[in-house]
MMTF fields as JSON, N, C-alpha, C and O atoms, coordinates in Angstrom:
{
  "mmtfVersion": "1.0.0",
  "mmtfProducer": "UNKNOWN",
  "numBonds": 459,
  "numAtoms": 460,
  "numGroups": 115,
  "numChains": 1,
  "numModels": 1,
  "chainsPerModel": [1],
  "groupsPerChain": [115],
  "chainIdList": ["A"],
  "bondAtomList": [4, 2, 8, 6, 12, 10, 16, 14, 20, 18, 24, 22, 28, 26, 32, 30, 36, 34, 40, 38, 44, 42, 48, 46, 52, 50, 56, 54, 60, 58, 64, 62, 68, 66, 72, 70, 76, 74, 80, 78, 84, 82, 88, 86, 92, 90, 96, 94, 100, 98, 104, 102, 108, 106, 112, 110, 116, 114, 120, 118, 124, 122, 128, 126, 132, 130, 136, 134, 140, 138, 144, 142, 148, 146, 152, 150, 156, 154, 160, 158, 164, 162, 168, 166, 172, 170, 176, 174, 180, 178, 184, 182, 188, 186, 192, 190, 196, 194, 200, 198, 204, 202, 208, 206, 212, 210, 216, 214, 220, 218, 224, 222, 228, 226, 232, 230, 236, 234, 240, 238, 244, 242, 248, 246, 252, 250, 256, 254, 260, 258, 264, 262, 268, 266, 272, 270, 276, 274, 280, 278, 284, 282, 288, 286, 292, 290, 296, 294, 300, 298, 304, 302, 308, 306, 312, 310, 316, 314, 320, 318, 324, 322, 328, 326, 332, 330, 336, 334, 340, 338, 344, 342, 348, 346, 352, 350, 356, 354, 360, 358, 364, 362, 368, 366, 372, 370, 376, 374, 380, 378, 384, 382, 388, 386, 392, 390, 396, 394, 400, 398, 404, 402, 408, 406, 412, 410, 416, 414, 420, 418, 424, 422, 428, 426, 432, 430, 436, 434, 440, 438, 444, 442, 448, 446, 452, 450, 456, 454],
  "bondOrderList": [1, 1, 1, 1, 1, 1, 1, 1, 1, 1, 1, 1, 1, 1, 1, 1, 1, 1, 1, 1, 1, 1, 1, 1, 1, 1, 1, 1, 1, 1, 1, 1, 1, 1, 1, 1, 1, 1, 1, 1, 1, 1, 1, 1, 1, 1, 1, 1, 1, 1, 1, 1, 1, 1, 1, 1, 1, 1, 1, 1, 1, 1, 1, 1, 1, 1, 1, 1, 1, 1, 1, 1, 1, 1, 1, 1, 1, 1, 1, 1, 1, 1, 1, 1, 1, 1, 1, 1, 1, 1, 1, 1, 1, 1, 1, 1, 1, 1, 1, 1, 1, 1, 1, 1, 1, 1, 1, 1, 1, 1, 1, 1, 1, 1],
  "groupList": [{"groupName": "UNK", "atomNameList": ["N", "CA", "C", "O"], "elementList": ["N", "C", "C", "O"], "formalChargeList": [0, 0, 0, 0], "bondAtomList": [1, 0, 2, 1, 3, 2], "bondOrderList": [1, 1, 2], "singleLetterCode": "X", "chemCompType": "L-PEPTIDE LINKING"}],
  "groupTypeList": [0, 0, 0, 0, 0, 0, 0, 0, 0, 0, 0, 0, 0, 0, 0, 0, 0, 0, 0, 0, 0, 0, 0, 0, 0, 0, 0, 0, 0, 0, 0, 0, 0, 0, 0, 0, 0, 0, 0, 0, 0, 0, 0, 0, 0, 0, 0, 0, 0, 0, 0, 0, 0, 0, 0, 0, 0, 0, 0, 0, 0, 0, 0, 0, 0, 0, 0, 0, 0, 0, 0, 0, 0, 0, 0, 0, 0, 0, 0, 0, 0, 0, 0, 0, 0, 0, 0, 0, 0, 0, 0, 0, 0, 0, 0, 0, 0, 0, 0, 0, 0, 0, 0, 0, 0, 0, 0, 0, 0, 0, 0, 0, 0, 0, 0],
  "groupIdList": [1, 2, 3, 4, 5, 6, 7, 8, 9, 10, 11, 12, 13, 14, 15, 16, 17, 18, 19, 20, 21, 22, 23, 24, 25, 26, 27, 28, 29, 30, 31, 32, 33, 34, 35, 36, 37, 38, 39, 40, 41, 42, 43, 44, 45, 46, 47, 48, 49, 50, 51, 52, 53, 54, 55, 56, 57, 58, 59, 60, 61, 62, 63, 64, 65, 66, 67, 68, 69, 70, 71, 72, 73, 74, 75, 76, 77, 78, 79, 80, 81, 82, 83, 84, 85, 86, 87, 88, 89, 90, 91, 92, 93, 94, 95, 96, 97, 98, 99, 100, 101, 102, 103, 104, 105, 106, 107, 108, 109, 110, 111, 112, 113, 114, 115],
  "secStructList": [7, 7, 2, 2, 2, 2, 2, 2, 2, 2, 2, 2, 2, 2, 2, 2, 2, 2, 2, 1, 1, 7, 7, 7, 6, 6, 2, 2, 2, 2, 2, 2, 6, 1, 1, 7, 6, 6, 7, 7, 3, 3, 3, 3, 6, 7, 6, 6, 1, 2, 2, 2, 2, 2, 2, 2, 2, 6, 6, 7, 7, 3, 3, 3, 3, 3, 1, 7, 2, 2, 2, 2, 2, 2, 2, 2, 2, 2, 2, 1, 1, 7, 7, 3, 3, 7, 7, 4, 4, 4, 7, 7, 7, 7, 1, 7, 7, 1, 3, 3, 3, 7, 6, 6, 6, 6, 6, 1, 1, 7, 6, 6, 6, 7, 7],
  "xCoordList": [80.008, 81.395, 81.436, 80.471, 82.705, 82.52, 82.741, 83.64, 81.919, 81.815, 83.301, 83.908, 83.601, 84.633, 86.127, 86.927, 86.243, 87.376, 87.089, 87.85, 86.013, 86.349, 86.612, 86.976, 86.31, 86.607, 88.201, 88.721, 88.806, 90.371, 90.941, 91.908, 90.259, 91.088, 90.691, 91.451, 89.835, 89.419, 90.55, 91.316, 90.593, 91.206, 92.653, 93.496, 92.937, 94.408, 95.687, 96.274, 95.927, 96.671, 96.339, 97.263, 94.735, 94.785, 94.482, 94.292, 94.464, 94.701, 95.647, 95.767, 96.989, 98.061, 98.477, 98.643, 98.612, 99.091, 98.819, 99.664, 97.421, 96.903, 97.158, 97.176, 97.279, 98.148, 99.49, 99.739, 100.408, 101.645, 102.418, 102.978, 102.246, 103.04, 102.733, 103.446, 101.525, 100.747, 101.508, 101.898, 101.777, 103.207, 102.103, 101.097, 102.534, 102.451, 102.477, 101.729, 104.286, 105.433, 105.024, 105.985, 104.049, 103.97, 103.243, 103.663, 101.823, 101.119, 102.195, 102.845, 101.85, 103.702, 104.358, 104.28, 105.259, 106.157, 105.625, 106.263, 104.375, 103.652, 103.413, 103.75, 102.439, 102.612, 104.106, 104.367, 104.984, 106.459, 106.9, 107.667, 106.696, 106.775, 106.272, 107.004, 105.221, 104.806, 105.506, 105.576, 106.01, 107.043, 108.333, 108.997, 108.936, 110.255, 110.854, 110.19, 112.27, 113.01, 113.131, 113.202, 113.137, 112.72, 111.483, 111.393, 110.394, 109.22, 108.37, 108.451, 107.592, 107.069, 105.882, 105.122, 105.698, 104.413, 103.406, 103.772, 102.145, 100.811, 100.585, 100.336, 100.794, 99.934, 98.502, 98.606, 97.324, 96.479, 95.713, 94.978, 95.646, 94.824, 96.235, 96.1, 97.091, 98.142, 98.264, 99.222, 97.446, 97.322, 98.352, 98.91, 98.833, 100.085, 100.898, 101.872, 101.4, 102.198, 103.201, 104.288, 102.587, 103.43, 103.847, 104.961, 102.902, 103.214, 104.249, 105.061, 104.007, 104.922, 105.959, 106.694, 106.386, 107.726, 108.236, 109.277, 107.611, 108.51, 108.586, 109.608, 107.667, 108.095, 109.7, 110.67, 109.71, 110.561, 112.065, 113.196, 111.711, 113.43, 113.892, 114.947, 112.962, 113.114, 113.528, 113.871, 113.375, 113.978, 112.954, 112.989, 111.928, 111.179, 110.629, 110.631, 110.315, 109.387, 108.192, 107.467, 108.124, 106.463, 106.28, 107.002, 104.635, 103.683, 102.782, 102.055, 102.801, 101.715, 100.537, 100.797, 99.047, 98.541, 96.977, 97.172, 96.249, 95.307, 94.358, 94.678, 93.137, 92.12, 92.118, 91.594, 92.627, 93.018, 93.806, 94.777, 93.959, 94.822, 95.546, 96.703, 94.796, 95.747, 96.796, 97.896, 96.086, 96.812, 97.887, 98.983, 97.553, 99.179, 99.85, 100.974, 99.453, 100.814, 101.613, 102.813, 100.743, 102.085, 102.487, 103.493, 101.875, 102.502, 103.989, 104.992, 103.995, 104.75, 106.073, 107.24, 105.558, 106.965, 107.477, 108.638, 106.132, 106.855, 107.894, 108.981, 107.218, 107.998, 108.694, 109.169, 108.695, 110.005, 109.782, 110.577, 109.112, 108.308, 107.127, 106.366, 106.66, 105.304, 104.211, 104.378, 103.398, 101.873, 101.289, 101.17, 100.636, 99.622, 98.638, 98.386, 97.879, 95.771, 95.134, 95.168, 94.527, 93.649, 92.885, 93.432, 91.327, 90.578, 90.36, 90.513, 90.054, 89.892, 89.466, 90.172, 88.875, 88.014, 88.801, 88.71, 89.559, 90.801, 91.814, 92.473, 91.999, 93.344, 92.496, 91.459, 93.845, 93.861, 94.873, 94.926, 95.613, 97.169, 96.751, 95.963, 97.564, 96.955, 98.801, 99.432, 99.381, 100.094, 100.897, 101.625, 100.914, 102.246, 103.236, 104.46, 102.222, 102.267, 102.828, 102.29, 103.401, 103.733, 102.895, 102.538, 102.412, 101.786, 100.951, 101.41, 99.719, 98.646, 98.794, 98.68, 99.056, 98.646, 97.13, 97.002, 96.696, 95.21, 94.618, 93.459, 95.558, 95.463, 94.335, 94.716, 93.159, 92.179, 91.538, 90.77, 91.806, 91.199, 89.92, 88.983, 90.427, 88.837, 87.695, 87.038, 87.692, 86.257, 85.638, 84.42, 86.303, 85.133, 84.623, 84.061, 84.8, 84.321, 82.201, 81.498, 82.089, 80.102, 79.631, 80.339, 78.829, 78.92, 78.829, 79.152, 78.042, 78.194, 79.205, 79.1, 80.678, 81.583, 82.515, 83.587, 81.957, 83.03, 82.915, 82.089, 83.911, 84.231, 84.568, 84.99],
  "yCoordList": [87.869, 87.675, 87.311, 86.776, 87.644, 87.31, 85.984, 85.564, 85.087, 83.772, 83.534, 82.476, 84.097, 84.253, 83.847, 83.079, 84.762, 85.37, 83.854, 82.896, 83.822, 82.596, 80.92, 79.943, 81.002, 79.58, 79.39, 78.275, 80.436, 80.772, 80.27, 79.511, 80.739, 81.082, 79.435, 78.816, 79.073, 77.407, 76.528, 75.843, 76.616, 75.722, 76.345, 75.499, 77.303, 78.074, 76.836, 77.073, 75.417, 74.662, 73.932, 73.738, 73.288, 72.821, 73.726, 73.248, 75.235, 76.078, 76.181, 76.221, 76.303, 76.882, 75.389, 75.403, 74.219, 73.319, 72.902, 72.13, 73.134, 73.083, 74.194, 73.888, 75.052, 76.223, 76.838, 77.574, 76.585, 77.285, 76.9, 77.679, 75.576, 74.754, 74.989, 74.84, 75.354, 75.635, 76.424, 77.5, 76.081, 77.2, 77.957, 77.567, 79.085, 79.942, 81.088, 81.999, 80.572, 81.49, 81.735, 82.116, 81.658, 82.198, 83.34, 84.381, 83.394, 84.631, 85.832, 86.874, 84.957, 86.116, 86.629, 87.857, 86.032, 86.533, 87.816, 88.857, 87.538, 88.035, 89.932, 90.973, 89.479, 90.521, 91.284, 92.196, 90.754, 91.671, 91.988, 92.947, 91.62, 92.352, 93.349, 93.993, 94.255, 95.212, 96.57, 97.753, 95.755, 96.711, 97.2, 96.404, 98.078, 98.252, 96.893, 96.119, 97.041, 95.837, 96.883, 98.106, 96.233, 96.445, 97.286, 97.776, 97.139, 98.08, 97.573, 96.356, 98.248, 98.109, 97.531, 97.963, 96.143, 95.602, 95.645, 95.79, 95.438, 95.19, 93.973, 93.896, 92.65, 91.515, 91.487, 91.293, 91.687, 92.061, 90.869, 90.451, 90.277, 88.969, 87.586, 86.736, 87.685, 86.901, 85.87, 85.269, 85.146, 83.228, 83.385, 84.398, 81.939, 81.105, 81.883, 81.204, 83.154, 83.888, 83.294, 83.796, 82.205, 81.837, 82.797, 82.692, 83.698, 84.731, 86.208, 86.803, 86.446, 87.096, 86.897, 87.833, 85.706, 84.647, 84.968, 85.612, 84.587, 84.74, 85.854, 86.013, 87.036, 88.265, 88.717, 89.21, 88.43, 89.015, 88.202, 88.609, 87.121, 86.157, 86.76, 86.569, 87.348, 88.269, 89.664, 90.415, 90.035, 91.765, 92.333, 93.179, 91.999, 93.59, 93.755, 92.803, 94.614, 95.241, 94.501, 94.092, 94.413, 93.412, 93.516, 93.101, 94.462, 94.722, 93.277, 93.327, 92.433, 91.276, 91.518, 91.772, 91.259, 91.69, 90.413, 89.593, 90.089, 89.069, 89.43, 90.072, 88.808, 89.249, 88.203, 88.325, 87.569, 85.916, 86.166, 86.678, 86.023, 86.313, 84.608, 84.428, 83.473, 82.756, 82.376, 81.824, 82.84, 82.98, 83.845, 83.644, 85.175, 86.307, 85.703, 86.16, 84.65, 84.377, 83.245, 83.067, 82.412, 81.167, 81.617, 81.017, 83.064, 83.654, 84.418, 84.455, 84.967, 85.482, 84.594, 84.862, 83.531, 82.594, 82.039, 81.803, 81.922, 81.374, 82.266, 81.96, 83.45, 84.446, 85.521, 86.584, 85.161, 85.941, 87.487, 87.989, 88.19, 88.783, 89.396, 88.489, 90.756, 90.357, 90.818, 91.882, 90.345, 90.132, 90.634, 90.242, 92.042, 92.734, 92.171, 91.783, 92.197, 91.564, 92.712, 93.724, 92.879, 93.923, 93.323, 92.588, 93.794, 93.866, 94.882, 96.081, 94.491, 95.159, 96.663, 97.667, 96.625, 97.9, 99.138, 100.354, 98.063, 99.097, 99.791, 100.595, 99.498, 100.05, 101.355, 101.557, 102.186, 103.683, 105.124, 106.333, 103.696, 104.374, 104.49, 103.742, 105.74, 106.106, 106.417, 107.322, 105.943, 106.102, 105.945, 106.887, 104.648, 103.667, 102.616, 102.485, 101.963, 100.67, 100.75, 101.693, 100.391, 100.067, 99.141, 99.485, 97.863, 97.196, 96.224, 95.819, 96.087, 95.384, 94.349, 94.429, 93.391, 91.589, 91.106, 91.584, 90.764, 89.964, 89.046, 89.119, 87.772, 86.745, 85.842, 85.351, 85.463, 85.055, 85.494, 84.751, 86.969, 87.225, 88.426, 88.647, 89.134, 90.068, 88.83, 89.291, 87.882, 86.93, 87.068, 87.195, 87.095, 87.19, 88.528, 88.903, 89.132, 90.82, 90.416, 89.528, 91.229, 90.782, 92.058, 93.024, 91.805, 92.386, 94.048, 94.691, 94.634, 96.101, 96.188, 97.228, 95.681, 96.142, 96.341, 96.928, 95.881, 96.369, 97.45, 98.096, 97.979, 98.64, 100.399, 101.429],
  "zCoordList": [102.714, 102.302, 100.819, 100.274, 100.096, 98.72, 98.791, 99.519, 98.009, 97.839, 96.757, 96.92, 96.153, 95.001, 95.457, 94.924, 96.828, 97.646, 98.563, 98.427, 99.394, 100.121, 99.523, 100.179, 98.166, 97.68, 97.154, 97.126, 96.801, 97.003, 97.979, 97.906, 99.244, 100.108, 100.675, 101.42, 100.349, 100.893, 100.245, 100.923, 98.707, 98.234, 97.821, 97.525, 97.778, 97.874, 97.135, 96.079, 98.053, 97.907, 96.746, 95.956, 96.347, 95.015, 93.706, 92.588, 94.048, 92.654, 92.426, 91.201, 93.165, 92.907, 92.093, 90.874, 92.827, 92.333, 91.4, 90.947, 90.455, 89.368, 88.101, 86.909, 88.451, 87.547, 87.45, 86.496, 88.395, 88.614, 87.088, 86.317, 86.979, 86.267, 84.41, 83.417, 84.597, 82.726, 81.98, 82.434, 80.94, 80.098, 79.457, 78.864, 79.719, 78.934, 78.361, 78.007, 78.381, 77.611, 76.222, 75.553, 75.63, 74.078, 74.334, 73.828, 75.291, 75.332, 76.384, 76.299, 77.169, 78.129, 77.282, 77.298, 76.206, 75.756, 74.861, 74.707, 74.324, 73.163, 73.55, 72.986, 75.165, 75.956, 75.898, 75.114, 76.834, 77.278, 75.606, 75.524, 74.838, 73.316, 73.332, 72.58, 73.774, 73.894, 74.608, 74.275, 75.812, 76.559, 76.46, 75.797, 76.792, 76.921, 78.116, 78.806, 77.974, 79.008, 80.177, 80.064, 81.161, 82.262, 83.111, 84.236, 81.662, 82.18, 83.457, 83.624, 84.366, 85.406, 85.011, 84.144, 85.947, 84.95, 86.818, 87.984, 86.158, 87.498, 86.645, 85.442, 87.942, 87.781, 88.819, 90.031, 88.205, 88.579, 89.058, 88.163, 90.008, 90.434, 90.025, 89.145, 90.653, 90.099, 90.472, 89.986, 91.448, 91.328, 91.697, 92.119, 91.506, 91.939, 91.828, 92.155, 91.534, 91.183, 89.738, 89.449, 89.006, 88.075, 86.783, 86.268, 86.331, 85.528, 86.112, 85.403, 87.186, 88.473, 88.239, 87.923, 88.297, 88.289, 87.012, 86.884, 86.125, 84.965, 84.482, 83.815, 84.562, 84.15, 85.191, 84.617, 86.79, 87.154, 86.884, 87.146, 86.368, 85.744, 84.079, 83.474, 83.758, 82.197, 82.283, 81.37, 84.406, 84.477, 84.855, 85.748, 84.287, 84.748, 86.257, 87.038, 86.489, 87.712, 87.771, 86.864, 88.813, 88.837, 90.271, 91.178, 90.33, 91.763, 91.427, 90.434, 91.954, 92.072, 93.624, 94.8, 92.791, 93.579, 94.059, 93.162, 94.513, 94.084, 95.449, 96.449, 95.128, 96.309, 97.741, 98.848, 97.367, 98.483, 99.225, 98.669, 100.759, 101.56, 101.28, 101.662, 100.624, 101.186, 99.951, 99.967, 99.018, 97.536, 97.743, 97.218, 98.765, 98.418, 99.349, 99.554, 100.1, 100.913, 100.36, 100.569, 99.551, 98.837, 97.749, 97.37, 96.51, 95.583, 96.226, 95.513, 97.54, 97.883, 98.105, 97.819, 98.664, 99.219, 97.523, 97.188, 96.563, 95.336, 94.539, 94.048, 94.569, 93.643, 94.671, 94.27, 95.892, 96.399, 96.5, 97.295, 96.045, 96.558, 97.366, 97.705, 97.843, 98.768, 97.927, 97.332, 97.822, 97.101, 97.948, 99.109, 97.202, 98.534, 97.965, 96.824, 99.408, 99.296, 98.609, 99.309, 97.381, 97.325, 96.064, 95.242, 96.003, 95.114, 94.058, 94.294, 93.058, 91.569, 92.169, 92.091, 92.444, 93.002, 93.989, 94.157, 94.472, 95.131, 94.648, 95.307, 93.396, 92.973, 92.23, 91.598, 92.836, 92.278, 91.692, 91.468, 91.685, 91.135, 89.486, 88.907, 88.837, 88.132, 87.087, 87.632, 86.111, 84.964, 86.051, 86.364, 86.875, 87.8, 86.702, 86.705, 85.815, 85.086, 83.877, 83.295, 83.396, 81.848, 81.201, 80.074, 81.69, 81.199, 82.518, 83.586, 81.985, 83.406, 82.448, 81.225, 83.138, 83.042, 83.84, 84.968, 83.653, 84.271, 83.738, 83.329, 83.658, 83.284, 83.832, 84.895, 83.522, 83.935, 85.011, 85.622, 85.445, 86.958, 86.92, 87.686, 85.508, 85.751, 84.61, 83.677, 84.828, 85.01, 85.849, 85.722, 87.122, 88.187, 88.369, 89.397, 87.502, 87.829, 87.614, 87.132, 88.057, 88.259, 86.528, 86.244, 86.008, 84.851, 84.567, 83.568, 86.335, 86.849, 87.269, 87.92, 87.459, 88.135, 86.254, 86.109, 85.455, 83.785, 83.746, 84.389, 82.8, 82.193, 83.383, 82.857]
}
């Protein structure tokens, strides 16, 4: 089992509660500067869903996605949306996105799974 995926899913309640709350509306904003308004964004490994959240109170489209079953289920109740379960490796949609967010989540990528 991924050791990665099960320590998420162990502590689920003290990650979220430790990050939801961290501002940071300067790099967000810095990002959605890049896009058109209302462009379709991929939050790619989206935690607490706190970046989720604020892209979708600014308008845009937002697929939030994370490898934790127990992470997509309290991102979901936070941001009101549903957070599908899937890993880096799964996605295969191809010129869906306007802009990918992956705010601290391809770290855990293993150094053969880059690029």
């Amino acid at each position: 089992m991924n050791h990665t995926i099960d320590y998420y899913n162990l502590n689920a309640e003290s990650f979220i509660e430790n990050t939801k709350n961290v501002d940071m509306h300067q790099t967000q904003d810095r990002f959605l500067r890049l896009l058109d308004e209302n462009a379709s964004i991929l939050d790619f490994g989206c935690g607490s869903g706190r970046d989720t959240r604020y892209f979708l109170d600014k308008g845009y489209q937002v697929t939030a996605t994370d490898g934790s079953a127990e992470i997509c289920r309290s991102a979901s109740s936070f941001t009101g949306i549903a957070v599908k379960e899937m890993m880096f490796g799964e996605l295969d949609e191809i010129d869906t996105y306007d802009g990918i967010w992956a705010c601290a989540s391809i770290l855990h990528l293993m150094s053969d799974q880059e690029g």
